[in-house]
py3Dmol code that shows the C-alpha trace and the ligand (Angstrom):
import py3Dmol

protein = """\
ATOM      1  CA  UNK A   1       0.000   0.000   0.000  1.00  0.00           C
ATOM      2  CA  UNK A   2       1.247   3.888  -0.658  1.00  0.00           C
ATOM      3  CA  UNK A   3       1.811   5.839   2.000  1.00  0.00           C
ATOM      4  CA  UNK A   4      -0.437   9.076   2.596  1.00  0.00           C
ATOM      5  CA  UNK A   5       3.006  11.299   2.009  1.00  0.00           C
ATOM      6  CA  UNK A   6       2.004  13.947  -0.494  1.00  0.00           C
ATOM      7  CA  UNK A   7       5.149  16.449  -1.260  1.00  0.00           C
ATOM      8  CA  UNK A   8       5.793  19.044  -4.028  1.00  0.00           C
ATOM      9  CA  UNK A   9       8.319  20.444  -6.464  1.00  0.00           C
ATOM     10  CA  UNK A  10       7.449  24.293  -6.872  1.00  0.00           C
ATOM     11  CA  UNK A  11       9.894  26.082  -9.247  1.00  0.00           C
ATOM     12  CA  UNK A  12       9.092  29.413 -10.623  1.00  0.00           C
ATOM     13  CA  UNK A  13       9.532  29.831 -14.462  1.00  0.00           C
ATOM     14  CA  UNK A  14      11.372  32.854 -14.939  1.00  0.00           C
ATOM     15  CA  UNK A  15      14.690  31.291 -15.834  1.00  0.00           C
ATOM     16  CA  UNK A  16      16.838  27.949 -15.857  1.00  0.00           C
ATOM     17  CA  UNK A  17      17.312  25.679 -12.714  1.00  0.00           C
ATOM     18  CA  UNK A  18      20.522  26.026 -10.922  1.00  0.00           C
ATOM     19  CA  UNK A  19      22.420  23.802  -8.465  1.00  0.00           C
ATOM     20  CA  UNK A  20      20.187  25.425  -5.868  1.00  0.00           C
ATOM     21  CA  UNK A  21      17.063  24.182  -7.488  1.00  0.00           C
ATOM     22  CA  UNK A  22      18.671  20.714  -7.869  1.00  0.00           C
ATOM     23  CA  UNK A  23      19.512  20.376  -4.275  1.00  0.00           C
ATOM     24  CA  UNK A  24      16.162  21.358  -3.108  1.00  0.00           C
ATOM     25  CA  UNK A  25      14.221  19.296  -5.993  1.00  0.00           C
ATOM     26  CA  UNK A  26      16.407  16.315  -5.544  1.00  0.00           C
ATOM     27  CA  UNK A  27      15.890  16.362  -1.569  1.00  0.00           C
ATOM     28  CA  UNK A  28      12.028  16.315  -2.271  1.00  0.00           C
ATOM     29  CA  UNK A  29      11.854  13.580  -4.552  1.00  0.00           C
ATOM     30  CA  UNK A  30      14.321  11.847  -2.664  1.00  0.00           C
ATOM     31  CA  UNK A  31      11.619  12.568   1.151  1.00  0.00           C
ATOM     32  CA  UNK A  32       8.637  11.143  -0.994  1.00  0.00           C
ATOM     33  CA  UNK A  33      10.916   7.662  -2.140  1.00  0.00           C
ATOM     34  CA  UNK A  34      11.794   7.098   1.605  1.00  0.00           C
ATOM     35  CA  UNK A  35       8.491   7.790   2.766  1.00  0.00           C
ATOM     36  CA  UNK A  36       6.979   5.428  -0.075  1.00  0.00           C
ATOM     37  CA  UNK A  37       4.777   8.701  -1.313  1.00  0.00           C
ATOM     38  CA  UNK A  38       4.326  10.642  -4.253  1.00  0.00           C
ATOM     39  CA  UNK A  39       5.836  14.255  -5.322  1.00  0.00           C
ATOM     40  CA  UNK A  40       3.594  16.397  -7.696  1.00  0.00           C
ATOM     41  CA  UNK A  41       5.137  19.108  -9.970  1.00  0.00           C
ATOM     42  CA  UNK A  42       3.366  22.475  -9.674  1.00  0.00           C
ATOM     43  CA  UNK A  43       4.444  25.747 -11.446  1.00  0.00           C
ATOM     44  CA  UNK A  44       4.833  28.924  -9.939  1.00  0.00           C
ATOM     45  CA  UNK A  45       3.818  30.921 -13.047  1.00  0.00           C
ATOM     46  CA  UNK A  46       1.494  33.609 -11.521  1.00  0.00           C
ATOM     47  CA  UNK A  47       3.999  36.519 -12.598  1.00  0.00           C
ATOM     48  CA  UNK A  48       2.437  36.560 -16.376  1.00  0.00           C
ATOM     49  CA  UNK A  49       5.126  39.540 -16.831  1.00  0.00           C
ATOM     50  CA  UNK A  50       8.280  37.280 -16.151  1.00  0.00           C
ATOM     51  CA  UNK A  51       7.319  33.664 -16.333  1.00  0.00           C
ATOM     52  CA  UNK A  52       7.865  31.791 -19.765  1.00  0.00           C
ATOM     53  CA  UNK A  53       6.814  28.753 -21.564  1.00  0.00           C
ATOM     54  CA  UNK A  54      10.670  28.142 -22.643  1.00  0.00           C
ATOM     55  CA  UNK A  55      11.205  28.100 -18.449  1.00  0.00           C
ATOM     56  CA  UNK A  56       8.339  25.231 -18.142  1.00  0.00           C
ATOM     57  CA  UNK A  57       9.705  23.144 -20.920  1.00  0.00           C
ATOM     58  CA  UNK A  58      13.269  23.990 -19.665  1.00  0.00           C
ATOM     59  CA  UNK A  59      12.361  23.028 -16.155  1.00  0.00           C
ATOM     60  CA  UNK A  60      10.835  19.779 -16.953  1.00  0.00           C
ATOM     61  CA  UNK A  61      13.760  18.536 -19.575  1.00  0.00           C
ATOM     62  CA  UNK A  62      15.741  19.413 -16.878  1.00  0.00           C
ATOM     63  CA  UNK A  63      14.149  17.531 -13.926  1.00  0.00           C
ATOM     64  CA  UNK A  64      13.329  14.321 -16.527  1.00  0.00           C
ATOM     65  CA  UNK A  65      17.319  14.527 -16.816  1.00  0.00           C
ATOM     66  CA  UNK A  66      18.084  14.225 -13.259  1.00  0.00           C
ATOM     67  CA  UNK A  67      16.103  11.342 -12.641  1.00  0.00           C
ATOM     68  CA  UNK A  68      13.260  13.176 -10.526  1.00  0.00           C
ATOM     69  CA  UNK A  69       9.683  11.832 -11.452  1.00  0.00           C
ATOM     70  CA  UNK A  70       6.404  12.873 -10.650  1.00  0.00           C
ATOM     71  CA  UNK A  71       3.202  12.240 -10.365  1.00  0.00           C
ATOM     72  CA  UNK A  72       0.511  12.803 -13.057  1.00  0.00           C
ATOM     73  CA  UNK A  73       0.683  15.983 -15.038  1.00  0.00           C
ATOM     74  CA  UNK A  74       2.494  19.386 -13.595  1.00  0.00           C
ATOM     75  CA  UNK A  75       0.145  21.629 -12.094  1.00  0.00           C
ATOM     76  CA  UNK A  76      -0.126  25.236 -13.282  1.00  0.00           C
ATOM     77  CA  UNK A  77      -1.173  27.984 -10.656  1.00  0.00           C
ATOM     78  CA  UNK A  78      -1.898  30.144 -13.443  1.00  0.00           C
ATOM     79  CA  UNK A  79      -4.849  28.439 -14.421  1.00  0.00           C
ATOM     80  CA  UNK A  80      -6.065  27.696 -11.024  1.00  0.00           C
ATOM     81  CA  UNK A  81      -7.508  31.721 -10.013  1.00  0.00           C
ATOM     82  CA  UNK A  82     -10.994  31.068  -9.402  1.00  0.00           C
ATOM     83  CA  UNK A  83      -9.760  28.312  -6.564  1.00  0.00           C
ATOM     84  CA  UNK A  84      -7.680  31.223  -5.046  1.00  0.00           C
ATOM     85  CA  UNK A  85     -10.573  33.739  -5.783  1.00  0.00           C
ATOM     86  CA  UNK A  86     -12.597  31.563  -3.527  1.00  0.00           C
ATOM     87  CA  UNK A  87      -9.988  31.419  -0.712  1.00  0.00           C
ATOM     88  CA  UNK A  88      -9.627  35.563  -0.655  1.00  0.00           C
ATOM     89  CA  UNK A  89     -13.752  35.192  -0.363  1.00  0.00           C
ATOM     90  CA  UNK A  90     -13.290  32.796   2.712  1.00  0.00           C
ATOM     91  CA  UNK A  91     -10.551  35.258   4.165  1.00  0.00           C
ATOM     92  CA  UNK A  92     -12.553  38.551   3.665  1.00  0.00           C
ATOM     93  CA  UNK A  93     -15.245  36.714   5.023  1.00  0.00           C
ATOM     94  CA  UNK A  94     -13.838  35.329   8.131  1.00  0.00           C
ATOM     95  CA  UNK A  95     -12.528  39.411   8.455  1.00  0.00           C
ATOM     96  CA  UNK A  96      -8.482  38.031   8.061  1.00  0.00           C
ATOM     97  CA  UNK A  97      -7.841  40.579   5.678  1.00  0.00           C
ATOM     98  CA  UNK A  98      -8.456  44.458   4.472  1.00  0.00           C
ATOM     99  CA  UNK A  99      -7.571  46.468   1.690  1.00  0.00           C
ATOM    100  CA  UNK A 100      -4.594  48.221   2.001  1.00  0.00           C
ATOM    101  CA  UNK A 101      -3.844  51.087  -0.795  1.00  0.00           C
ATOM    102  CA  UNK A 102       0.308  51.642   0.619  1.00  0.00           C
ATOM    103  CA  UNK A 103       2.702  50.143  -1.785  1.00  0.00           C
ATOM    104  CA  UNK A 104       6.049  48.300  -0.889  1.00  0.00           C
ATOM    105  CA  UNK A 105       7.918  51.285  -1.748  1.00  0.00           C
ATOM    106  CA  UNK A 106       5.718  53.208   1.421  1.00  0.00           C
ATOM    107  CA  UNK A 107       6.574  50.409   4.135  1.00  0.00           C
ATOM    108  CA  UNK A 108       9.973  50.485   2.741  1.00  0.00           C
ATOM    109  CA  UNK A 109       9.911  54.433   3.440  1.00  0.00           C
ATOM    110  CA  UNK A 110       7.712  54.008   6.772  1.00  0.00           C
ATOM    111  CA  UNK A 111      11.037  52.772   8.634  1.00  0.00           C
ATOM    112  CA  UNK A 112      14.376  53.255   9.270  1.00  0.00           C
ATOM    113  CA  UNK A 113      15.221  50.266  11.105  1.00  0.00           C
ATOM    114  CA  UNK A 114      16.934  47.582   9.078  1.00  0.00           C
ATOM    115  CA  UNK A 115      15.216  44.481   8.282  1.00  0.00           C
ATOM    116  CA  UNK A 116      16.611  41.268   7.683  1.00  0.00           C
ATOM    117  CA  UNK A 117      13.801  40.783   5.474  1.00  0.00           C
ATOM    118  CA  UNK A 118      10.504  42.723   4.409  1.00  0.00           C
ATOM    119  CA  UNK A 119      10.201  45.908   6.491  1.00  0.00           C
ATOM    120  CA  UNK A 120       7.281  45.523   8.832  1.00  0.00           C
ATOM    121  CA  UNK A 121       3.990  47.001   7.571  1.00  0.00           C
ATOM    122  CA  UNK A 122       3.523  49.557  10.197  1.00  0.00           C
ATOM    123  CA  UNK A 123       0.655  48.092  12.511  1.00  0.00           C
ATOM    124  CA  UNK A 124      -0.940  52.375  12.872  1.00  0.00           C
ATOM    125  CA  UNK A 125      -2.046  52.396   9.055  1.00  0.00           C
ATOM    126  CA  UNK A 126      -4.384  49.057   9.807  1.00  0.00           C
ATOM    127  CA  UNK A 127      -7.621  50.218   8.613  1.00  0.00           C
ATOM    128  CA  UNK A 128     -10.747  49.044  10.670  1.00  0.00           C
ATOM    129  CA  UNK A 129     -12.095  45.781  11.144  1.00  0.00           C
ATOM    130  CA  UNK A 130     -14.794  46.134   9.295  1.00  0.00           C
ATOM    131  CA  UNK A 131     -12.918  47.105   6.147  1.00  0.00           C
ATOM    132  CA  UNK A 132     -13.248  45.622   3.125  1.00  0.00           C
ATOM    133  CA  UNK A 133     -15.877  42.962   4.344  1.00  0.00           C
ATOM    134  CA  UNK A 134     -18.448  43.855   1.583  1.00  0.00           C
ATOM    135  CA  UNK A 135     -15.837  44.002  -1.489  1.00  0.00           C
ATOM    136  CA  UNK A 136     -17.236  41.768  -4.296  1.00  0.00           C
ATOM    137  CA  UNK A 137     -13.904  41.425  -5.763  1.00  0.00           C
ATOM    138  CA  UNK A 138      -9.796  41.651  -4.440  1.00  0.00           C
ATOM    139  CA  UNK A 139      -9.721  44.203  -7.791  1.00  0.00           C
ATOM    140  CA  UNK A 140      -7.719  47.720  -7.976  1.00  0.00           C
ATOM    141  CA  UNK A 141      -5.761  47.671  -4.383  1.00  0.00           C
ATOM    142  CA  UNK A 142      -3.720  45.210  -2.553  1.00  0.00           C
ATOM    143  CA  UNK A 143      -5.001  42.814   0.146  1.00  0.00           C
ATOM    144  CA  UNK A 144      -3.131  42.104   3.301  1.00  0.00           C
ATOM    145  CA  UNK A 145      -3.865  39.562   6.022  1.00  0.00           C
ATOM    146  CA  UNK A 146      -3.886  40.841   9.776  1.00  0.00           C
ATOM    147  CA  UNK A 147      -1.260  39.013  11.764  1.00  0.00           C
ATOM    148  CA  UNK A 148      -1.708  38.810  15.081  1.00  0.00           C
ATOM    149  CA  UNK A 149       0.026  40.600  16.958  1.00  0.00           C
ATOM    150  CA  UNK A 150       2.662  39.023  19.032  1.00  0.00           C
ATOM    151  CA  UNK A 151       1.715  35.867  18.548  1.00  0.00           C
ATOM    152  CA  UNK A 152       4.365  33.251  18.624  1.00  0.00           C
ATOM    153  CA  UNK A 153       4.859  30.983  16.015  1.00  0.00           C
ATOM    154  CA  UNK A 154       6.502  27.845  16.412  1.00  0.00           C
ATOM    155  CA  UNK A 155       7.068  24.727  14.108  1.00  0.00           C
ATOM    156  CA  UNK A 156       9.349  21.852  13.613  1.00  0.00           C
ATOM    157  CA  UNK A 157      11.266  21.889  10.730  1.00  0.00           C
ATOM    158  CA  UNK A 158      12.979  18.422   9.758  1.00  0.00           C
ATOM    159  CA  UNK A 159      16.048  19.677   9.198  1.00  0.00           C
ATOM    160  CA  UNK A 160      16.605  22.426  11.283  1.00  0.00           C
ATOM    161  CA  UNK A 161      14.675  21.699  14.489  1.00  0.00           C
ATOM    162  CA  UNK A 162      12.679  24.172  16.649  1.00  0.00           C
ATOM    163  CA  UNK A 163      12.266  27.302  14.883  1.00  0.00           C
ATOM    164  CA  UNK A 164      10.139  30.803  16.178  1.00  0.00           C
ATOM    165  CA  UNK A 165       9.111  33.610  14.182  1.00  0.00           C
ATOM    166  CA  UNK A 166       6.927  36.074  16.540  1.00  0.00           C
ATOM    167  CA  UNK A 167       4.284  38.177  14.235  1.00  0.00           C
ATOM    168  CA  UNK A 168       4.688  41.552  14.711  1.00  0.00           C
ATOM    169  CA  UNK A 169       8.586  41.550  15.003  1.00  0.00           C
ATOM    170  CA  UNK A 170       9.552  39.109  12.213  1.00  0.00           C
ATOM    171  CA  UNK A 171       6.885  39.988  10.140  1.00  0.00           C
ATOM    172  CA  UNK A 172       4.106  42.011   9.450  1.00  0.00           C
ATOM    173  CA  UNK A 173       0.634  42.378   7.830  1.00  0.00           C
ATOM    174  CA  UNK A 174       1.374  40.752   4.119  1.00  0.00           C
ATOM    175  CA  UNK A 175       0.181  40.907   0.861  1.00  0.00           C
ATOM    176  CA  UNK A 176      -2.058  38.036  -0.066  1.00  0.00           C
ATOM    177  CA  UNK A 177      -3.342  39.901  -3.174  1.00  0.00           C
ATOM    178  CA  UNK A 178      -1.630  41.919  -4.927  1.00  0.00           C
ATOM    179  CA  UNK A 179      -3.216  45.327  -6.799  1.00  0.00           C
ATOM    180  CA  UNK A 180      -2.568  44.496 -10.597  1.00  0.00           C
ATOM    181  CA  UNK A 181      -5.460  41.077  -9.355  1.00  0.00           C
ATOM    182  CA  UNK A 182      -3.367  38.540  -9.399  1.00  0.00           C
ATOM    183  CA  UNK A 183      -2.771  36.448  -5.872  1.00  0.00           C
ATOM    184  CA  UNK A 184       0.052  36.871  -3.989  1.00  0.00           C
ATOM    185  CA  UNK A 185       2.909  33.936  -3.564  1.00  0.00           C
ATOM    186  CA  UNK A 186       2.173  33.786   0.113  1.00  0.00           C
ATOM    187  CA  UNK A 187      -1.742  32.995  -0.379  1.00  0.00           C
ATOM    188  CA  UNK A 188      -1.537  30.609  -3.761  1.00  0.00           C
ATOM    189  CA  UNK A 189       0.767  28.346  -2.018  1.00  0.00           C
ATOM    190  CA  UNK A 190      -0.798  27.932   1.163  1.00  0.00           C
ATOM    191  CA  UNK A 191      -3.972  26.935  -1.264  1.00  0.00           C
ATOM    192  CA  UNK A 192      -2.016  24.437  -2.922  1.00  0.00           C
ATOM    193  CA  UNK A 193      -0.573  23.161   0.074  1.00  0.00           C
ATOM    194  CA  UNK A 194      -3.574  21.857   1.656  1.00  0.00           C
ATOM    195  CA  UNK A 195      -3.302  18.608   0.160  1.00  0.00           C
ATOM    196  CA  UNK A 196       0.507  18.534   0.889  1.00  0.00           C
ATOM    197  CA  UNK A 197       1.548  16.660   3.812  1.00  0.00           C
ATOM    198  CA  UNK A 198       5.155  17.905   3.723  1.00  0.00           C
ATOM    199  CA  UNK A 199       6.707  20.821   2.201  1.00  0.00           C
ATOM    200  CA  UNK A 200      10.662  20.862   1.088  1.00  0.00           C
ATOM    201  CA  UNK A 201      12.147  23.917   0.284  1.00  0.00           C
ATOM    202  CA  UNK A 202      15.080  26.538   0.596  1.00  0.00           C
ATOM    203  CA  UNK A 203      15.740  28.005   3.677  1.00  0.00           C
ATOM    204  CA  UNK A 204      14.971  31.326   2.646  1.00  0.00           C
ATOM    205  CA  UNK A 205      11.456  30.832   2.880  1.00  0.00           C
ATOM    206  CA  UNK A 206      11.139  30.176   6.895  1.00  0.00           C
ATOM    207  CA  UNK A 207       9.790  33.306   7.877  1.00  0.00           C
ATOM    208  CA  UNK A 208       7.032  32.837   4.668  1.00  0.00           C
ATOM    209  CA  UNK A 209       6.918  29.134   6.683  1.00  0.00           C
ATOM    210  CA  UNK A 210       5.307  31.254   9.836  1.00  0.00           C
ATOM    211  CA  UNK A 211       3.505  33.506   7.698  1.00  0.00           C
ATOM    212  CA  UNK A 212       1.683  30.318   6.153  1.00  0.00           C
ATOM    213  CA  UNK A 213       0.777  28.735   9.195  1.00  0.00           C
ATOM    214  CA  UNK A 214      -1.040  31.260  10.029  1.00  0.00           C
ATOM    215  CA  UNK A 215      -3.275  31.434   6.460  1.00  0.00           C
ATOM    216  CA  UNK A 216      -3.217  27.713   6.858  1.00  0.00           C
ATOM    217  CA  UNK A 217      -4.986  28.051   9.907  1.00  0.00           C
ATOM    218  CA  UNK A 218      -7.270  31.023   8.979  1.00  0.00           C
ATOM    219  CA  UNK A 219      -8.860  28.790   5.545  1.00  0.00           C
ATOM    220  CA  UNK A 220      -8.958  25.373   8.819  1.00  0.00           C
ATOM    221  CA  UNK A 221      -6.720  23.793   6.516  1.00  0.00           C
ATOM    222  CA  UNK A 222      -4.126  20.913   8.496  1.00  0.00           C
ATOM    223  CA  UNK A 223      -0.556  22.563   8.383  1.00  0.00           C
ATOM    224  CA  UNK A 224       1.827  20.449   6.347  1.00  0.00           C
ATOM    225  CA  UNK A 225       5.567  19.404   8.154  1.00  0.00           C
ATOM    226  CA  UNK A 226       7.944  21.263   6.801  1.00  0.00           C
ATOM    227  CA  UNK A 227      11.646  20.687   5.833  1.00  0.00           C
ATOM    228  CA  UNK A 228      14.261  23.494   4.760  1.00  0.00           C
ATOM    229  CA  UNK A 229      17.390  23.082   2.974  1.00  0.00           C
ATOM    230  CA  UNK A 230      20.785  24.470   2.913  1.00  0.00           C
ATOM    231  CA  UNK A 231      20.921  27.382   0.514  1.00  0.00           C
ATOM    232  CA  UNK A 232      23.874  26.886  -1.821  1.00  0.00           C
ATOM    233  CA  UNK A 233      26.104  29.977  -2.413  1.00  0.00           C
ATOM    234  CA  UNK A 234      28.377  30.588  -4.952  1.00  0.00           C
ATOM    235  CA  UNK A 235      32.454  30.396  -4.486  1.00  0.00           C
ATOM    236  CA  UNK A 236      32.208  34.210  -2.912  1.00  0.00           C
ATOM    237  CA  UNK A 237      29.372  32.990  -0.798  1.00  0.00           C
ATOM    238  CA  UNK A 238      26.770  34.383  -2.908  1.00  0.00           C
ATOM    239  CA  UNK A 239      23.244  32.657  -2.880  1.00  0.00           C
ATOM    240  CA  UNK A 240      22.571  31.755  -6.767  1.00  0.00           C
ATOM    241  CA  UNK A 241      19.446  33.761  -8.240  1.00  0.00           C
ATOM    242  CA  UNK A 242      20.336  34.727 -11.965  1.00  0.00           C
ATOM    243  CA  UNK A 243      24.204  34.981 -12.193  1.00  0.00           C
ATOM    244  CA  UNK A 244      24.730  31.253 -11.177  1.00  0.00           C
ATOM    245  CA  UNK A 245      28.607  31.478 -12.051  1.00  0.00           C
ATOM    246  CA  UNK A 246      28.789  28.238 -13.347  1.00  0.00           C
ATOM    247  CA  UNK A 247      26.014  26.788 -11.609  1.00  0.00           C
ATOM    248  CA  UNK A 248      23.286  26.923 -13.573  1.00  0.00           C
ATOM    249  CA  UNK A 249      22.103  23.287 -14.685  1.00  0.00           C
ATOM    250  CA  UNK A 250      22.323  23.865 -18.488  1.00  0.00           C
ATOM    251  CA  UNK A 251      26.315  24.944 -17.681  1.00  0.00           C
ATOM    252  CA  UNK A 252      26.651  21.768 -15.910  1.00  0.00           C
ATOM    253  CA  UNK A 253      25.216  19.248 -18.538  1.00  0.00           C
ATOM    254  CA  UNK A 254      27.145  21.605 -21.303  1.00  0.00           C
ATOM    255  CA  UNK A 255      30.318  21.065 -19.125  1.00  0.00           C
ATOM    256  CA  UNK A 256      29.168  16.849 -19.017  1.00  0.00           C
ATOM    257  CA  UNK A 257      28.679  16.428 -15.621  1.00  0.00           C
ATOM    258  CA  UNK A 258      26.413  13.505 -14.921  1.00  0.00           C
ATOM    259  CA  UNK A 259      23.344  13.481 -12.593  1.00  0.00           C
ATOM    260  CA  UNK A 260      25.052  11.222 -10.441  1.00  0.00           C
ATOM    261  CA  UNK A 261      28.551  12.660 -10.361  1.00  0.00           C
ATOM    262  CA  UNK A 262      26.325  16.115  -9.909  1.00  0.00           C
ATOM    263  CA  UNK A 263      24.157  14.744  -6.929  1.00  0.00           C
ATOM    264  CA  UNK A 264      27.482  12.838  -5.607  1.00  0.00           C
ATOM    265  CA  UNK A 265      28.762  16.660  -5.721  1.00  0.00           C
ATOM    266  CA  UNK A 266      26.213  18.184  -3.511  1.00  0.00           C
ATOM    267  CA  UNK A 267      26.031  15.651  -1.344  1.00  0.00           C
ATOM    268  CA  UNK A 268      29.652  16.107  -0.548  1.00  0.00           C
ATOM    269  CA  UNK A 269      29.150  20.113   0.231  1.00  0.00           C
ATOM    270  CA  UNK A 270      26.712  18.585   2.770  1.00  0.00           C
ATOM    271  CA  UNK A 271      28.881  16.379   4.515  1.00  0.00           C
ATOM    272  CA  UNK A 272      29.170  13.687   1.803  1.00  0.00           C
ATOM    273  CA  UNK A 273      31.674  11.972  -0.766  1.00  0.00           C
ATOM    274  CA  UNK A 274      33.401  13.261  -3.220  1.00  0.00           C
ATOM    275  CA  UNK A 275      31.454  14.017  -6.664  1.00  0.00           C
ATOM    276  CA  UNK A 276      33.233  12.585  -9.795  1.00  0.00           C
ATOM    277  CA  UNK A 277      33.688  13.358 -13.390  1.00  0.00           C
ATOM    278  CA  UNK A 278      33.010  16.872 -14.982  1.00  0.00           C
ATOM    279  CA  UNK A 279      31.309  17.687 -11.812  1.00  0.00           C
ATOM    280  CA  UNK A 280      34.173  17.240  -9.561  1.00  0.00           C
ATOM    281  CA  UNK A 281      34.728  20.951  -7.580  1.00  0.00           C
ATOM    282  CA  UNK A 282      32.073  22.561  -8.496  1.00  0.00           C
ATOM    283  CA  UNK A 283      32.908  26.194  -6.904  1.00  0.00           C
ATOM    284  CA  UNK A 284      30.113  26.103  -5.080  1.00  0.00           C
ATOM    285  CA  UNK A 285      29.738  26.476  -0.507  1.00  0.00           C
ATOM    286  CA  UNK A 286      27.188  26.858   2.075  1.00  0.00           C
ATOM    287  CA  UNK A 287      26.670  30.238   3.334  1.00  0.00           C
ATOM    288  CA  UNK A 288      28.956  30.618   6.161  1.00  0.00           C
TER     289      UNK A 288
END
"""
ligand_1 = """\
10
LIG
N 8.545 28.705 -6.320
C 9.451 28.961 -5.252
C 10.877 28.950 -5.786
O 11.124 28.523 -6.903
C 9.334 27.939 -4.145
C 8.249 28.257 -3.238
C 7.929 27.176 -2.249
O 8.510 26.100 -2.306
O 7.051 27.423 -1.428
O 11.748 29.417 -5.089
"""
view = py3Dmol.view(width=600, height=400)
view.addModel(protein, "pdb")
view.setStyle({"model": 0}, {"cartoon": {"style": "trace"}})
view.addModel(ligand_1, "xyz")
view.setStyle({"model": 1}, {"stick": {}})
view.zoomTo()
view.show()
């Protein structure tokens, strides 16, 4: 008999997978093997503006290539809306979220304090309670969801243990849709998460983790566990976005490596043997 596990491979089409991608991916598919479960493929292609078909195709040769399988067809948020529309419904229903007409560029102006990540919305410009309860539609302004504040967050994560993120000094009120009406990251993949009973991911994302507990909790969906890898930097310690130095997949293949000499590889920066082949020293570290 399967096993209930149900995880996910997420990327974002707006350019080729790196080694950071291939660490992550490969340590979902490899969480769904051991746990005799399944791994779906869902694209992150709500950003019409910088998401492209070439990326999907790219994405999937490139996955197929490394041995990571999938079940059933990949998943497109961009043609899932209405199942998101009805989510900002239950929100603005439940009164977990108002209207909020301030841009990023005003919260980023509101403080002077650094911030690790996001500033913090500033809690003074929450409107009422009652606000935005009788919109028909998210259209023409963002939405943001009302954290609580103070409250303490706390999860296990997998790989790194006990974590805390405190709402109202880690984070603040967030955008769940955003003005030009399409939904925001945070609120789409708490959606598609309910069905997920374990989400692998970068490390980057654990304050978004706390953030999505609590929208988890506001639609009464069950929380998924959670497990967050290792970001992998570049030789000066750089995380890899678009300049991958090297280490974007397509390099890699170009340069021969194999998937196993390449997976070999990573698993050595994490403690592991020695890659082989073309894919011996790839400049790549953890972050320090
Ligand atoms: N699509 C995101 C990425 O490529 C991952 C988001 C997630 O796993 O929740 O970084």
């Amino acid at each position: 008999m399967k096993s209930s596990y149900l995880g996910r491979i997420a990327p974002t089409p707006t350019g080729h997978l790196h080694l950071g991608h291939v660490a992550t991916f490969w340590t979902a598919f490899r969480r769904s093997r051991e746990a005799g479960g399944r791994v779906i493929l869902r694209m992150e292609d709500l950003d019409a503006r910088r998401c492209r078909a070439e990326f999907v195709q790219a994405a999937v040769e490139d996955l197929r290539w490394l041995g990571i399988e999938w079940e059933g067809e990949p998943v497109f948020q961009s043609a899932r809306r209405d199942v998101y529309l009805a989510a900002w419904r239950r929100l603005r229903d439940g009164g977990w979220i108002y209207p909020c007409k301030r841009s990023r560029r005003d919260v980023a102006a509101s403080t002077t304090a650094p911030h690790e990540e996001e500033p913090l919305f500033p809690p003074e410009w929450r409107p009422g309670p009652e606000s935005g309860r009788t919109a028909e539609s998210p259209e023409g302004t963002n939405w943001r969801f009302r954290v609580p504040d103070g409250r303490r967050i706390r999860f296990h994560d997998g790989n790194l243990g006990a974590i805390e993120r405190i709402a109202l000094r880690d984070f603040g009120d967030f955008v769940i849709w955003n003005r030009d009406n399409v939904p925001a990251y945070e609120l789409a993949v708490v959606v598609d998460d309910a069905q997920i009973t374990e989400v692998v991911r970068g490390a980057d994302l654990l304050t978004s983790t706390a953030r999505q507990i609590l929208l988890h909790e506001a639609l009464g969906q069950n929380v998924p566990q959670w497990f967050h890898c290792p970001l992998i930097c570049d030789a000066d310690g750089r995380r890899l976005a678009k300049r991958t130095a090297g280490l974007g997949l397509r390099e890699l293949r170009a340069r021969g490596c194999q998937p196993g000499d390449l997976l070999k590889e990573l698993a050595s920066l994490t403690g592991g043997r020695d890659g082989g082949g073309a894919c011996r020293g790839l400049r790549a570290r953890l972050p320090a």
